[in-house]
gemmi code that builds the backbone of each chain (N, CA, C; Angstrom):
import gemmi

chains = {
    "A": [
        ("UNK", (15.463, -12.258, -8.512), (15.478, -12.311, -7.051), (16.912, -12.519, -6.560)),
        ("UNK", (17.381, -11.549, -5.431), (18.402, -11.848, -4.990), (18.650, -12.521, -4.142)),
        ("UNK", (17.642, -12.856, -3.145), (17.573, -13.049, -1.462), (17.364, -14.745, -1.280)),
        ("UNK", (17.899, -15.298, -0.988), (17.729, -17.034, -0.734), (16.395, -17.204, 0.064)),
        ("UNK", (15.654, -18.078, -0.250), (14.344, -18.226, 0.750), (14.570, -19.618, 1.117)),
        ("UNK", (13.703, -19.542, 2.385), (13.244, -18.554, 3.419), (14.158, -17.642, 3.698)),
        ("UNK", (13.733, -16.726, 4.164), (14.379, -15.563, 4.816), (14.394, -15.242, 6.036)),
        ("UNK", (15.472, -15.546, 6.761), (15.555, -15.864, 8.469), (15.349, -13.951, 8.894)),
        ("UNK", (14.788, -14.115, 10.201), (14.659, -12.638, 10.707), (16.223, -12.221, 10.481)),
        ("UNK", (17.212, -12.789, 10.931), (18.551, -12.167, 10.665), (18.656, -11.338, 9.644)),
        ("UNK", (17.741, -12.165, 8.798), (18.124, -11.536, 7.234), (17.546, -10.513, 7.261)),
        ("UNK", (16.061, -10.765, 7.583), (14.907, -9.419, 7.337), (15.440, -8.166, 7.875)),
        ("UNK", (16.115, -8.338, 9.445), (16.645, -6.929, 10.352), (17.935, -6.358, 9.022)),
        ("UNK", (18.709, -6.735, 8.174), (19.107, -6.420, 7.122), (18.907, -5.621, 6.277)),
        ("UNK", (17.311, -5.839, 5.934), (16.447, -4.831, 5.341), (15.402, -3.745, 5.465)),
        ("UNK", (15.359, -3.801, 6.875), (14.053, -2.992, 7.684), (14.666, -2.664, 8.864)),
        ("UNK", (14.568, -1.637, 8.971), (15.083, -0.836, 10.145), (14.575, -0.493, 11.847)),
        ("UNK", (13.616, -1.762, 11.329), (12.921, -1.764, 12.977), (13.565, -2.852, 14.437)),
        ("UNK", (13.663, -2.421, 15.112), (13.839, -3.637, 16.025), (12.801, -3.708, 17.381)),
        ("UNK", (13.014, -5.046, 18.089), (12.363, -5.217, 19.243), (12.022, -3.923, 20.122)),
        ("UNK", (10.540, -3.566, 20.238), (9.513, -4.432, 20.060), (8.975, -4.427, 18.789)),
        ("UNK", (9.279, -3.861, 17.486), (8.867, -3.457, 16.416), (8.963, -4.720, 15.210)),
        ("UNK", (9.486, -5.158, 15.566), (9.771, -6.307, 14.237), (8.684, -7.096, 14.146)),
        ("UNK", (7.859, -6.834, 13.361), (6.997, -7.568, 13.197), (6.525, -8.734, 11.864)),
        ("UNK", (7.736, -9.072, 12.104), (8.023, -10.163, 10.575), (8.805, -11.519, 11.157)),
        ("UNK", (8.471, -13.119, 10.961), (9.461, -13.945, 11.453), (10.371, -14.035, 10.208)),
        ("UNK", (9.375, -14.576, 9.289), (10.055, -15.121, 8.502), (9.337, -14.734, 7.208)),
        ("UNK", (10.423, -14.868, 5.407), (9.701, -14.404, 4.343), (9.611, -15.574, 3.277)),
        ("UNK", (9.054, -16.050, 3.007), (8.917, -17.765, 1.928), (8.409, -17.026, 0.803)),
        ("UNK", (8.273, -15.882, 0.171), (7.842, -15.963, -0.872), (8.125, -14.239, -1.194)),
        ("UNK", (9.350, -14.320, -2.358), (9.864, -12.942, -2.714), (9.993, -12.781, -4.401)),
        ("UNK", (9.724, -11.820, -4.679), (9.830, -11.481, -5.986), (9.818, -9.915, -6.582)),
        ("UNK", (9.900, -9.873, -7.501), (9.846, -8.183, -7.474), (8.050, -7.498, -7.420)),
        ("UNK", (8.015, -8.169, -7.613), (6.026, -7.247, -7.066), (5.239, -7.533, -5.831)),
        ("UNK", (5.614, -9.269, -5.405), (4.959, -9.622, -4.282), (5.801, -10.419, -3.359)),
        ("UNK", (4.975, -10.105, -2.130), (6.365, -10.948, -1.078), (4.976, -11.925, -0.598)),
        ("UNK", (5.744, -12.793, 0.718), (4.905, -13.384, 1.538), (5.399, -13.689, 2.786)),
        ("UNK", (5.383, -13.476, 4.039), (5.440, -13.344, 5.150), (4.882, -14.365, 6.030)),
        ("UNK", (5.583, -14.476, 6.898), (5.223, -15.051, 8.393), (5.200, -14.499, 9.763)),
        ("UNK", (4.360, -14.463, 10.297), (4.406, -14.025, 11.686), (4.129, -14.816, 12.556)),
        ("UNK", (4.572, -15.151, 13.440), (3.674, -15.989, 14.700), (3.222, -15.296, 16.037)),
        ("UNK", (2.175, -15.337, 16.346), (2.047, -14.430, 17.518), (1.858, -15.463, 18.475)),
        ("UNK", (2.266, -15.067, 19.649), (2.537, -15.610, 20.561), (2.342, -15.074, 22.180)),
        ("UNK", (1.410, -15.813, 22.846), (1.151, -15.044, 23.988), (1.781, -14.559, 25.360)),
        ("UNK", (3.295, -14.842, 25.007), (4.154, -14.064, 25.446), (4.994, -12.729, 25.359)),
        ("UNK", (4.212, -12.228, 24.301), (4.762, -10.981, 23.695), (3.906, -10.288, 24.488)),
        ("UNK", (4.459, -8.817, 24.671), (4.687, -7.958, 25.996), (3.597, -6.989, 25.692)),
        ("UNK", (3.077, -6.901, 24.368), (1.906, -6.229, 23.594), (0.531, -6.994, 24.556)),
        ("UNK", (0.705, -7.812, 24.963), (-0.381, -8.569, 25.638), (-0.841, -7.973, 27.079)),
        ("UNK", (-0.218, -7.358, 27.631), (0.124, -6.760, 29.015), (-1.328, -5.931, 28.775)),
        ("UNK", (-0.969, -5.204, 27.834), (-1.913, -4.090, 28.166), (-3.294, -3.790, 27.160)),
        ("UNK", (-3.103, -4.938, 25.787), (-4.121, -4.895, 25.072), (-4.632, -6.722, 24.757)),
        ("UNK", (-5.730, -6.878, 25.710), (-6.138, -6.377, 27.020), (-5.698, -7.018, 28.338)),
        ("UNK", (-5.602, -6.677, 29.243), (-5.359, -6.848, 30.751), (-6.165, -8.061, 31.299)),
        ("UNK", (-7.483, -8.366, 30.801), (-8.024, -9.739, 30.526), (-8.617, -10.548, 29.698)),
        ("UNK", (-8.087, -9.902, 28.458), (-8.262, -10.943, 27.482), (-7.150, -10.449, 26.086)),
        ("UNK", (-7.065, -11.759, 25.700), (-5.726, -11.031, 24.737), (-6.174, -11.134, 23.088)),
        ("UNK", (-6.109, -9.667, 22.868), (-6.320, -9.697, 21.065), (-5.152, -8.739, 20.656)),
        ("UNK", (-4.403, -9.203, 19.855), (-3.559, -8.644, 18.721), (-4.201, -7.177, 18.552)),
        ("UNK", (-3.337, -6.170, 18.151), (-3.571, -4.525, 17.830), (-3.614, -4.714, 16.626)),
        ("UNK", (-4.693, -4.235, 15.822), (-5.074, -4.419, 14.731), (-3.638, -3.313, 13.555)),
        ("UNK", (-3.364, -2.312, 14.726), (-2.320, -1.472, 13.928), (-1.112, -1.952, 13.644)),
        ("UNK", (-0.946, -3.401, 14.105), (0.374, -3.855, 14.372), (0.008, -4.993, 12.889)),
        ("UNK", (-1.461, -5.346, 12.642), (-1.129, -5.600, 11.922), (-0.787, -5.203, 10.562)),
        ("UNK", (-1.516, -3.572, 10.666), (-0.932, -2.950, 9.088), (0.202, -2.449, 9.501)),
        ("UNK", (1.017, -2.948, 10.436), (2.630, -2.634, 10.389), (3.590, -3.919, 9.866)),
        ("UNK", (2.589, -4.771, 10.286), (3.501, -5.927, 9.923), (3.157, -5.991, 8.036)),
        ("UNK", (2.742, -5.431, 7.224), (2.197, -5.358, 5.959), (3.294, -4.251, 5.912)),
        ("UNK", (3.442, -3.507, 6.266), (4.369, -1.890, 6.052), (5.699, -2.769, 6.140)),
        ("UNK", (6.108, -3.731, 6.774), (7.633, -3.922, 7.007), (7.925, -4.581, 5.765)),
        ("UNK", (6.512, -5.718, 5.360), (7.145, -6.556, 4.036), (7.262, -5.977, 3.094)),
        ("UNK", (6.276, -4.472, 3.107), (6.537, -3.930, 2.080), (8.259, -3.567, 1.652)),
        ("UNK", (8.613, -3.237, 3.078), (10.118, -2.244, 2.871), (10.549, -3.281, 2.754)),
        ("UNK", (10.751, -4.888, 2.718), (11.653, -5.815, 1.978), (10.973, -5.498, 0.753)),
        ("UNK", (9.994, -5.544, -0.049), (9.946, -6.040, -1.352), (10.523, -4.541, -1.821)),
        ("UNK", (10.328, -3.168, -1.513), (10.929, -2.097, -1.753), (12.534, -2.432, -2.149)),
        ("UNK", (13.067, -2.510, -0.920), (14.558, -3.079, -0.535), (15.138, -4.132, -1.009)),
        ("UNK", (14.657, -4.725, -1.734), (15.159, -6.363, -1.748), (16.576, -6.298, -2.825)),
        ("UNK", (16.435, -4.706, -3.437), (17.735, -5.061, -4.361), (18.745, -4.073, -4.173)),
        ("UNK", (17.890, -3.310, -3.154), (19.565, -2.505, -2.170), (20.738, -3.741, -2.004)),
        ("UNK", (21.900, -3.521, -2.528), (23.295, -3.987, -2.087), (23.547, -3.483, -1.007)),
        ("UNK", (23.231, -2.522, 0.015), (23.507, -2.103, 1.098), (23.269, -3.063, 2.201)),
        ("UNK", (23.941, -3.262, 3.013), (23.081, -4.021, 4.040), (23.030, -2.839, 5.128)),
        ("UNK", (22.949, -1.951, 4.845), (23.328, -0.925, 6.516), (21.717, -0.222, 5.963)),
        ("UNK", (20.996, -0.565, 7.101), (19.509, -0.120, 6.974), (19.318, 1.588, 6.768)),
        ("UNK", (20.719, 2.245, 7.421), (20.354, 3.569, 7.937), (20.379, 4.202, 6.778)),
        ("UNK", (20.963, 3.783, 5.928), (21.038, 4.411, 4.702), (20.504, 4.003, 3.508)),
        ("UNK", (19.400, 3.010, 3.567), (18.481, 2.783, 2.568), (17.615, 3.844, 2.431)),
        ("UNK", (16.792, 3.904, 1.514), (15.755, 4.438, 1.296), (14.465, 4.028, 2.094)),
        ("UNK", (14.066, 4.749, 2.790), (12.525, 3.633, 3.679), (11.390, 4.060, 3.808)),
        ("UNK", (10.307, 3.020, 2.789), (9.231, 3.940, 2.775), (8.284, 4.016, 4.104)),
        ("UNK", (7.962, 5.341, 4.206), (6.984, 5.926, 5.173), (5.653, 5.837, 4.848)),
        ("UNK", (4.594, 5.748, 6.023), (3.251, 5.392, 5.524), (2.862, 6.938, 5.424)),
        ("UNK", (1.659, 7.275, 4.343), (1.642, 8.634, 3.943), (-0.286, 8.217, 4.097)),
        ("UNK", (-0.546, 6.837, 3.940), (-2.151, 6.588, 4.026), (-2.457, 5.221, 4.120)),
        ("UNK", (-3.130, 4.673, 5.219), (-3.511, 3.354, 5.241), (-5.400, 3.120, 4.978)),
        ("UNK", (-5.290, 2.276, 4.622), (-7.006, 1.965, 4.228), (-6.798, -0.127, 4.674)),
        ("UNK", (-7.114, -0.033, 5.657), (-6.863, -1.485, 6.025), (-8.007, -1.951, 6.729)),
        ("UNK", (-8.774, -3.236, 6.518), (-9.856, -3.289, 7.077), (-9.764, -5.158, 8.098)),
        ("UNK", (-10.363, -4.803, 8.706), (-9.842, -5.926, 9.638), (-10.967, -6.726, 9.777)),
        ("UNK", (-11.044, -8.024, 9.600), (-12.027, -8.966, 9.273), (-12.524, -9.798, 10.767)),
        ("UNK", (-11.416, -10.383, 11.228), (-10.639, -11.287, 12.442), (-10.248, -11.223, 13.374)),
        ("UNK", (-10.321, -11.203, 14.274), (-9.148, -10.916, 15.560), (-8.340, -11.939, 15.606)),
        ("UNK", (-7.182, -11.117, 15.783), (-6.019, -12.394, 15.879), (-5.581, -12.834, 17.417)),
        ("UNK", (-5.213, -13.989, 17.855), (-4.888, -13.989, 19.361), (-3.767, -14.857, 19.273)),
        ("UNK", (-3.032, -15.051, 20.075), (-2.007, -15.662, 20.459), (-2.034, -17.480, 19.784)),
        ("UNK", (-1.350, -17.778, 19.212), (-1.312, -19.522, 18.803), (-1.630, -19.363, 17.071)),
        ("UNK", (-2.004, -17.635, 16.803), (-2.509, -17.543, 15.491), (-0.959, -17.290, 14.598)),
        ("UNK", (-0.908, -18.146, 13.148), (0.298, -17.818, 12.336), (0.004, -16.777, 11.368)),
        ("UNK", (0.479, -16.053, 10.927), (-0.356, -14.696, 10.197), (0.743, -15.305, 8.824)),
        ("UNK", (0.078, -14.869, 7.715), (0.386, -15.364, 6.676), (0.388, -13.810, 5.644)),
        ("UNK", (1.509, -13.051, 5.446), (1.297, -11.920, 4.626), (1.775, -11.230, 3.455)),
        ("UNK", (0.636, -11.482, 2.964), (0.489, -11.517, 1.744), (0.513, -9.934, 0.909)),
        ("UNK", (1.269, -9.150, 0.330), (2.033, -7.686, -0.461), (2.372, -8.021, -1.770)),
        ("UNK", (1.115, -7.159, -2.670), (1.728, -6.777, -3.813), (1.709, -5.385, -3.996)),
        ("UNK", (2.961, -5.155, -5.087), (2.937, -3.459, -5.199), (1.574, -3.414, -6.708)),
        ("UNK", (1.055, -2.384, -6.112), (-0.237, -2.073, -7.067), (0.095, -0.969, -8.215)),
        ("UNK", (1.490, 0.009, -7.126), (1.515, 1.071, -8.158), (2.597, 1.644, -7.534)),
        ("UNK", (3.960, 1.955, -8.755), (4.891, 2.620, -7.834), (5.332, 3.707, -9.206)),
        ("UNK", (5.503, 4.988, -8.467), (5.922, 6.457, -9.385), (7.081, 6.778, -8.374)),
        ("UNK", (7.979, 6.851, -8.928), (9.353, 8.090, -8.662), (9.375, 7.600, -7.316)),
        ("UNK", (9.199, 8.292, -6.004), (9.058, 8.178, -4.508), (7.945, 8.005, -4.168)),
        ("UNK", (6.839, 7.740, -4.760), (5.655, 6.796, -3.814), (5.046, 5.486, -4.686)),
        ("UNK", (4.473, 4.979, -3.464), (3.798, 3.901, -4.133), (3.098, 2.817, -3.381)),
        ("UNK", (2.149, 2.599, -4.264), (0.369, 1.685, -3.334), (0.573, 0.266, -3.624)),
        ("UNK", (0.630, -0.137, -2.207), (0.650, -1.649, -1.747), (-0.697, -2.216, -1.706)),
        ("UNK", (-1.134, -3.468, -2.194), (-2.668, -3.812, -1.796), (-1.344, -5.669, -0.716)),
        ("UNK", (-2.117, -5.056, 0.263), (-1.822, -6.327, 1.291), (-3.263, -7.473, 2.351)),
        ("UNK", (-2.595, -8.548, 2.359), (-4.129, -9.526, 2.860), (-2.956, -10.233, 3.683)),
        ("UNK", (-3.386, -10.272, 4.933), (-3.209, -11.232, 6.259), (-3.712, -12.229, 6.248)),
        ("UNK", (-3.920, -13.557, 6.233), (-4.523, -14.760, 6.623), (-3.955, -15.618, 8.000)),
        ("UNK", (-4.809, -15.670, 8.474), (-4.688, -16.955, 9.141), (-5.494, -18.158, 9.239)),
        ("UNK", (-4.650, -19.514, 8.820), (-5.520, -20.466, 8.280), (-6.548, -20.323, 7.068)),
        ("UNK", (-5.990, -19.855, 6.140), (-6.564, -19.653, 4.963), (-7.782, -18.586, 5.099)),
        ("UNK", (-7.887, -17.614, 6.327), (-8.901, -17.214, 6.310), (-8.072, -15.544, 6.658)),
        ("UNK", (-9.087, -14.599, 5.550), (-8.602, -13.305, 5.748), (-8.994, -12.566, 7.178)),
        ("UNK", (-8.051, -12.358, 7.753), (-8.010, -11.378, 8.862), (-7.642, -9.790, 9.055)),
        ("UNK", (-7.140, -9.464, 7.720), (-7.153, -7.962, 7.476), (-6.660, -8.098, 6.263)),
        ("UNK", (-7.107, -6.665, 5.448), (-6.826, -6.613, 4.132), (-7.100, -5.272, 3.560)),
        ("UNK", (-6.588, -4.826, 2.765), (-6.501, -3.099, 2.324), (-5.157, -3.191, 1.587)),
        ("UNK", (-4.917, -1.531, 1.482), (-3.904, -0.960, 0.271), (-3.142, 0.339, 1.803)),
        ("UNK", (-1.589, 0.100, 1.567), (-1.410, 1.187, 2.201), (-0.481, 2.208, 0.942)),
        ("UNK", (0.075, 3.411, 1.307), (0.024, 4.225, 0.400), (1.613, 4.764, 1.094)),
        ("UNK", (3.010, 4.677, 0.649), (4.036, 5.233, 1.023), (4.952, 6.606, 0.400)),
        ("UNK", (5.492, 7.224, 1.344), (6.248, 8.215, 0.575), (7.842, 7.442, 0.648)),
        ("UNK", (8.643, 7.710, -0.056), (9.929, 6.169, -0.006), (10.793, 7.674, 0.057)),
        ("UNK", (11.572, 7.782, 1.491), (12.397, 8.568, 2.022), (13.709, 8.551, 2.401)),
        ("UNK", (14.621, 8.951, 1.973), (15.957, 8.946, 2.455), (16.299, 8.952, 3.990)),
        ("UNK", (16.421, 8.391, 5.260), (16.358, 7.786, 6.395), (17.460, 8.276, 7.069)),
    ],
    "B": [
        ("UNK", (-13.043, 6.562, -29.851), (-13.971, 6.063, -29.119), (-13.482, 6.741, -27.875)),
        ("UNK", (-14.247, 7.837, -26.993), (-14.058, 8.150, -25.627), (-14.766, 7.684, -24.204)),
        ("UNK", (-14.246, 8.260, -23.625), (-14.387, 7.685, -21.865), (-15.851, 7.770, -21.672)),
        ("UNK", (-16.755, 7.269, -21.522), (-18.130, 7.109, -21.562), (-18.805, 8.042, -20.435)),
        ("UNK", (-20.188, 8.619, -20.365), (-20.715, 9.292, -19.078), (-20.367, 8.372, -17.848)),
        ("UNK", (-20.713, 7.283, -17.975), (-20.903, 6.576, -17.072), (-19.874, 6.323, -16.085)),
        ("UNK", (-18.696, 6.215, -17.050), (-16.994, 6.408, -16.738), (-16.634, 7.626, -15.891)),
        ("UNK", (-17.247, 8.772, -16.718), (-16.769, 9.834, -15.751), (-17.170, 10.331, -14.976)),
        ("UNK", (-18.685, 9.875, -14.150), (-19.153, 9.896, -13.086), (-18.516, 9.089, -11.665)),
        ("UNK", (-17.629, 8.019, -12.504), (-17.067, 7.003, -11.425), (-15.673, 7.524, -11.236)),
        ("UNK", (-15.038, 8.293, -12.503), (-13.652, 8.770, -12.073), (-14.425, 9.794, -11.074)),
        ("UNK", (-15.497, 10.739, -11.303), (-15.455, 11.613, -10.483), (-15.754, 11.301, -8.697)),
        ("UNK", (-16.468, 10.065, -8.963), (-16.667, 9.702, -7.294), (-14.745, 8.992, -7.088)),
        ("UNK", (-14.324, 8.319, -7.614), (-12.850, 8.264, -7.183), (-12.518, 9.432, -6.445)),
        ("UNK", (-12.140, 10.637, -7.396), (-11.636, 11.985, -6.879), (-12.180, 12.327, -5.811)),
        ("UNK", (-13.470, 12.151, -5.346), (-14.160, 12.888, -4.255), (-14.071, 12.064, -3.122)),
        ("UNK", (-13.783, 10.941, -3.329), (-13.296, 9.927, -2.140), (-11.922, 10.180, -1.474)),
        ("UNK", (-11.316, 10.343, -2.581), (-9.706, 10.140, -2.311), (-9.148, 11.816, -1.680)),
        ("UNK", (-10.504, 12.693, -2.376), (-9.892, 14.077, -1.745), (-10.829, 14.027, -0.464)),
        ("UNK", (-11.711, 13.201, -0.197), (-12.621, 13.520, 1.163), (-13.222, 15.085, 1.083)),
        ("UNK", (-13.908, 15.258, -0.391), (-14.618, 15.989, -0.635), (-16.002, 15.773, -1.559)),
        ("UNK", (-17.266, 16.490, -1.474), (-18.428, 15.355, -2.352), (-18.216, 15.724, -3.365)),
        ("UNK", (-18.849, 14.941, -3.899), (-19.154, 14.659, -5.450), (-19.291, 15.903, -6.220)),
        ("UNK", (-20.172, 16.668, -6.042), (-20.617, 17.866, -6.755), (-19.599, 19.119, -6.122)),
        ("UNK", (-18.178, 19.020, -5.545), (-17.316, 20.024, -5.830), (-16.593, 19.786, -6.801)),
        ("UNK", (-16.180, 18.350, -7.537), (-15.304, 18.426, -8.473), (-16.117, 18.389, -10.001)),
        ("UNK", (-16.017, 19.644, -10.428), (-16.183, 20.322, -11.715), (-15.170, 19.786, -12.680)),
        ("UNK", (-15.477, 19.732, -13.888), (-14.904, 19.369, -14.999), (-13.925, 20.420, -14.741)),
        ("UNK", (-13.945, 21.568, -14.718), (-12.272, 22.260, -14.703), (-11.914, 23.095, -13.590)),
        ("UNK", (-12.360, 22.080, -11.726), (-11.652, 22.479, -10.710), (-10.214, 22.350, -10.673)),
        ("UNK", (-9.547, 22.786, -10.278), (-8.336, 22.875, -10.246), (-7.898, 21.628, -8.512)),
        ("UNK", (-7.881, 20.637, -8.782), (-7.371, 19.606, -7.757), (-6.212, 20.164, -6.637)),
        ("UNK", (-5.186, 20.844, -7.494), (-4.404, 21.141, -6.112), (-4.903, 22.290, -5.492)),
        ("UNK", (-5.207, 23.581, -6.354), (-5.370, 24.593, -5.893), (-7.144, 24.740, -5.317)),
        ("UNK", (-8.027, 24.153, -5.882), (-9.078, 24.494, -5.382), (-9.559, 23.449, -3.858)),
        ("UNK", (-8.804, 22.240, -4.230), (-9.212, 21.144, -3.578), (-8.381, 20.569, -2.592)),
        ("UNK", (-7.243, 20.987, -2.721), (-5.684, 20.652, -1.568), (-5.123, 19.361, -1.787)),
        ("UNK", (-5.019, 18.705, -3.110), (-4.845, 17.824, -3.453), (-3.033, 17.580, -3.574)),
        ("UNK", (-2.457, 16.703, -2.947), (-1.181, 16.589, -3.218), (-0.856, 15.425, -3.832)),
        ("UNK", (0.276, 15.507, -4.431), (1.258, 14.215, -5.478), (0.784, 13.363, -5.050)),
        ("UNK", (0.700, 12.926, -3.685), (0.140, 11.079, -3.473), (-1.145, 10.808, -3.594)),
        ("UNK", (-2.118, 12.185, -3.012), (-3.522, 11.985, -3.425), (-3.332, 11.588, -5.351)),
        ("UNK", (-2.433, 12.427, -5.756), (-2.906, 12.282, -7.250), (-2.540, 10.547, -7.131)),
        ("UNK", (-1.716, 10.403, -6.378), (-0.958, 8.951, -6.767), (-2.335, 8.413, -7.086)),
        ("UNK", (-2.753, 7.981, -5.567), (-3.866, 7.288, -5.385), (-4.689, 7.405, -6.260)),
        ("UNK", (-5.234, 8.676, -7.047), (-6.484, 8.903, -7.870), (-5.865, 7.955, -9.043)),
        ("UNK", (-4.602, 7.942, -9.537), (-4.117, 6.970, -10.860), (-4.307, 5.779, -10.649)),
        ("UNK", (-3.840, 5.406, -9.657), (-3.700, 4.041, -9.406), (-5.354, 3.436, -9.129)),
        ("UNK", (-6.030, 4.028, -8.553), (-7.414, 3.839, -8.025), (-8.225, 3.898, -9.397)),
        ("UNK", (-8.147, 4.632, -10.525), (-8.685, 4.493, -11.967), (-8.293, 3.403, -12.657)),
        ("UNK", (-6.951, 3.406, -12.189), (-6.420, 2.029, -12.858), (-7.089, 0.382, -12.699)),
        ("UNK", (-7.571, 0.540, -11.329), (-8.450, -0.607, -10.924), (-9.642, -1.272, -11.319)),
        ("UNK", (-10.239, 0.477, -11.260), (-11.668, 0.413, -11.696), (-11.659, 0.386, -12.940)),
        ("UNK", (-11.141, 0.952, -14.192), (-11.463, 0.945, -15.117), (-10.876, -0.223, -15.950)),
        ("UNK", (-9.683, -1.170, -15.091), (-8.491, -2.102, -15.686), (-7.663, -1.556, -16.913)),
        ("UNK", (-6.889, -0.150, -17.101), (-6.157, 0.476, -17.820), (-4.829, 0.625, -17.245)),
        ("UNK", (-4.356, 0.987, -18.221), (-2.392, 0.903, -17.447), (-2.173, 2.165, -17.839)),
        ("UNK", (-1.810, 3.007, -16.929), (-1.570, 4.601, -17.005), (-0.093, 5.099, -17.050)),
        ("UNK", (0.417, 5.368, -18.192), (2.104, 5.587, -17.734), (2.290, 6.635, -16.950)),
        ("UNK", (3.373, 6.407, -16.131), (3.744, 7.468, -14.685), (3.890, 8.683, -15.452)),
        ("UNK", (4.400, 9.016, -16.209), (4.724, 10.316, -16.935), (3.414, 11.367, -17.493)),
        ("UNK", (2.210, 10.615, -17.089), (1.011, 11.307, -17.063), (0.755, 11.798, -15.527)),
        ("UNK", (1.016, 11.171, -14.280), (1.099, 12.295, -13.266), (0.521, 13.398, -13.461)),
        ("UNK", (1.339, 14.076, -13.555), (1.678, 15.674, -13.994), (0.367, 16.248, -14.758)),
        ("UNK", (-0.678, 15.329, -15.156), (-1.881, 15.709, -16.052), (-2.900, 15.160, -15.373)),
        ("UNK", (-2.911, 15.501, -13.909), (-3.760, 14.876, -13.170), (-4.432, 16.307, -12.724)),
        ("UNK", (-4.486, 17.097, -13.179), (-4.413, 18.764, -12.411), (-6.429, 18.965, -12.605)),
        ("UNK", (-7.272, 18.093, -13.187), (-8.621, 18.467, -13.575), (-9.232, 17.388, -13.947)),
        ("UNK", (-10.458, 17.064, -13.298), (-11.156, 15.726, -14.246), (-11.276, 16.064, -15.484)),
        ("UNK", (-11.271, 17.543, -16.106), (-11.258, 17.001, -17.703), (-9.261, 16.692, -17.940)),
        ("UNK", (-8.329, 17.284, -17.680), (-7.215, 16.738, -17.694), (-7.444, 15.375, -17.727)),
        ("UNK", (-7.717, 14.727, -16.529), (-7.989, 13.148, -16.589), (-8.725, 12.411, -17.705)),
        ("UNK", (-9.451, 12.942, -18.107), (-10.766, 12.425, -19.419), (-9.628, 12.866, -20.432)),
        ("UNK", (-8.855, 13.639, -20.960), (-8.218, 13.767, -21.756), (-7.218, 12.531, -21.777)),
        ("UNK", (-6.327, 12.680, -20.970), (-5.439, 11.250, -20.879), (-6.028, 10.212, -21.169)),
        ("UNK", (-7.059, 9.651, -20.704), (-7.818, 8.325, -20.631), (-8.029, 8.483, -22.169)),
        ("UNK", (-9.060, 9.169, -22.582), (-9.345, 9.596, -24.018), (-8.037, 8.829, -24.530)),
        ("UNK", (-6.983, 9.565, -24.624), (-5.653, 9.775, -25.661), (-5.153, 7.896, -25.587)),
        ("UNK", (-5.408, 7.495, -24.033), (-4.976, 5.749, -23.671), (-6.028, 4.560, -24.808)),
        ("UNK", (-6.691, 5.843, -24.844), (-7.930, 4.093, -25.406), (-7.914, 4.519, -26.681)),
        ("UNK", (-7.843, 5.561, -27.157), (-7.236, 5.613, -28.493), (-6.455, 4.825, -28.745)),
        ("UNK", (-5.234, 5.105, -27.776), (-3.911, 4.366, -28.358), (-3.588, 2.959, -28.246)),
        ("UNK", (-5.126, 2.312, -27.644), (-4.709, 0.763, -27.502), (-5.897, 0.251, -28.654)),
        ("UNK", (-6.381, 1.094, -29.426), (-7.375, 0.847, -30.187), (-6.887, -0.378, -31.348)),
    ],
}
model = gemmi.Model(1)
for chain_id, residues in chains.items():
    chain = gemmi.Chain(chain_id)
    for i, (resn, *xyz) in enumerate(residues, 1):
        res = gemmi.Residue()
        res.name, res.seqid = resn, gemmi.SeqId(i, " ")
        for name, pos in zip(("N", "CA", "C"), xyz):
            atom = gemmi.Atom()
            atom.name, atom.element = name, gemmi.Element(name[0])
            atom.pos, atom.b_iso = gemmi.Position(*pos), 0.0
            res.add_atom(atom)
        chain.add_residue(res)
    model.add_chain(chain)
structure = gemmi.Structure()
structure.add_model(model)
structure.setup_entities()
């Protein structure tokens, strides 16, 4: 392992090429070469709330197999020496199979959990599990093509 | 000792899942890409997805011999031989 833990978002925007509103990672406590572990906090000031829904607020279930797609591209990334995102390698989702248990709402800490299941040449199958409070809130395998960016 | 009936009824529901085609199109010697539109990551998935079910470790360099469920029964065959 190269990366000091925790892993401050500073660090994460380092390795993943998404930003506001897209970042969907706080923080990473648990890295290694097959599995990571993640933090999110959602919070009912985020701007995703506006419109899903208008009177009542639940988390986008797609946001959460994005927030599973980003840890992936750290545990992908974690031993790029590059720090310039544009020119990493970054895997693309090619197939998601994610099943959602929970609704998540605002005050909820998402806990996410990525191991690589299977990696060949340029692709490779993630099996990922969300918790909050020890309890699964989504869980599946997504499936990437790992692309020059 | 080879891949059992029972085995290759379950690789074959794998394949027919993962290609989102039924059961009774994949023939022992359909041709996956050409008959079925099967590409490199579908194959990914079909390796990795055998790998689960059956708990075997498939080296990447078999890929490439993913082209037919008997292709596949051959590999598997040649794996459990070789951990015999």
């Amino acid at each position: 392992m190269i990366k000091t833990l925790p892993m401050s978002i500073e660090e994460i925007m380092q390795l993943i090429p998404q930003r506001f509103p897209m970042l969907m990672l706080d923080k990473v406590i648990q890295l290694n070469e097959d599995k990571i572990i993640a933090i999110k906090n959602i919070s009912g000031n985020d701007p995703i709330f506006i419109g899903h829904f208008p009177n009542f607020k639940i988390y986008p279930g797609v946001l959460l197999t994005e927030s599973i797609a980003q840890a992936s591209i750290i545990l992908f990334n974690q031993f790029n020496n590059s720090n310039d995102t544009k020119t990493n390698k970054t895997p693309v989702l090619y197939h998601t199979n994610i099943k959602f248990k929970k609704v998540v709402v605002p005050g909820d800490q998402l806990f996410i959990h990525v191991n690589i299941r299977k990696k060949v040449l340029e692709s490779a199958i993630v099996d990922g599990t969300i918790y909050v409070n020890d309890e699964i809130v989504a869980t599946g395998s997504l499936t990437f093509t790992i692309k020059q960016m | 000792m080879s891949v059992y009936s029972q085995e290759v009824e379950k690789i074959r529901g794998i394949i027919a899942e993962i290609l989102e085609v039924e059961v009774n199109e994949v023939e022992m010697d359909t041709d996956l890409v050409e008959e079925l539109e099967a590409d490199s990551m579908m194959a990914l998935e079909i390796m990795a997805t055998i790998e689960k079910e059956l708990n075997i470790k498939i080296p990447e360099s078999e890929l490439p011999n993913f082209g037919t469920l008997n292709e596949i029964l051959s590999v598997l065959n040649s794996l459990k031989v070789a951990n015999l």
